[in-house]
N, C-alpha and C positions, 0 to 999 in steps of 0.2 A: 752775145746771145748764144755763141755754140760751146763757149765755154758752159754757161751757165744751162744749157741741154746733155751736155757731157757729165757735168756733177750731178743733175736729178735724175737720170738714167743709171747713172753709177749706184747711186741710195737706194734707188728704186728694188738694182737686184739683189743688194743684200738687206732686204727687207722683204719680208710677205706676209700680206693678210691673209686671216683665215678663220678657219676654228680648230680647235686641239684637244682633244679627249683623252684622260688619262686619270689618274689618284691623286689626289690633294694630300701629298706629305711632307716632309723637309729633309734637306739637304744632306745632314748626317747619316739617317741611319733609311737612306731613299725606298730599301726593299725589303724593308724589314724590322719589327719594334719590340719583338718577342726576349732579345739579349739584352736589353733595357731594363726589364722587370718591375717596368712603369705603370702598370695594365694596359686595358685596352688600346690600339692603336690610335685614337681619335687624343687620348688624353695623351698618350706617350709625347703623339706629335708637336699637341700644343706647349706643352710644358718646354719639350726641347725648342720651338719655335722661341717660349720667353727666356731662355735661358741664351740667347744670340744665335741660331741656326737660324734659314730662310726660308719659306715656304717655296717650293717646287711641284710641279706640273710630271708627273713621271708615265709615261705612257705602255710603260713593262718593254723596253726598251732604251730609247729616252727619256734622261731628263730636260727640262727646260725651268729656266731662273723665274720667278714672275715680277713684275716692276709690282705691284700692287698686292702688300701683305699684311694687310687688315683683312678683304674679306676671305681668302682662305682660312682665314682660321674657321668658321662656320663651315667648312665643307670638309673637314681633316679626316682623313681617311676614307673619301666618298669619291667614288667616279663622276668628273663631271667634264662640262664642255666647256672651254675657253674660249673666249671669241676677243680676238685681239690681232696686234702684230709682233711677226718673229722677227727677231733681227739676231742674223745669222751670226755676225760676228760678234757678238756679247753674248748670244746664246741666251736671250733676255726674251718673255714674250710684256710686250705692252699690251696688259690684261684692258678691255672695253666691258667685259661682261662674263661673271662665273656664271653657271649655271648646272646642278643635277642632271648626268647621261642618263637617257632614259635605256 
């Protein structure tokens, strides 16, 4: 039993729920799509998104991974809020819900 309270206390900290606000863009070109000459940001990003890059959570500091990239493509290049969990050491958010920062 204290073993098995030592392992869910361990996860616990490197894990945190929350919410996380930032840009819907991807992994290559995180801060920027204008060297691209792809147009618009929204499309730069998608395109590079199907071309094998990953969608990302960029908060104009950090980035963060998202487990769930399907629905970013719908918010690419939009401020929104993420409500999920971080996990610290994959630097991965377990997206639960995008949604537009107001």
């Amino acid at each position: 039993m204290i073993k098995f309270v030592a392992v869910f206390l361990a996860c616990a900290l490197l894990a945190s729920a929350g919410t996380f606000t930032g840009v819907i863009t991807e992994s290559m070109c995180v801060t920027g799509h204008k060297a691209m000459k792809m147009g618009p940001d929204p499309d730069c990003i998608k395109k590079c998104a199907k071309q094998g890059t990953k969608y990302v959570l960029f908060d104009g500091k950090n980035t963060y991974k998202l487990s769930d990239q399907q629905t970013p493509a719908q918010f690419a290049a939009q401020k929104v809020k993420v409500t999920g969990t971080f996990y610290e050491k994959t630097g991965i958010i377990k997206v639960d819900k995008i949604e537009v920062a107001k």
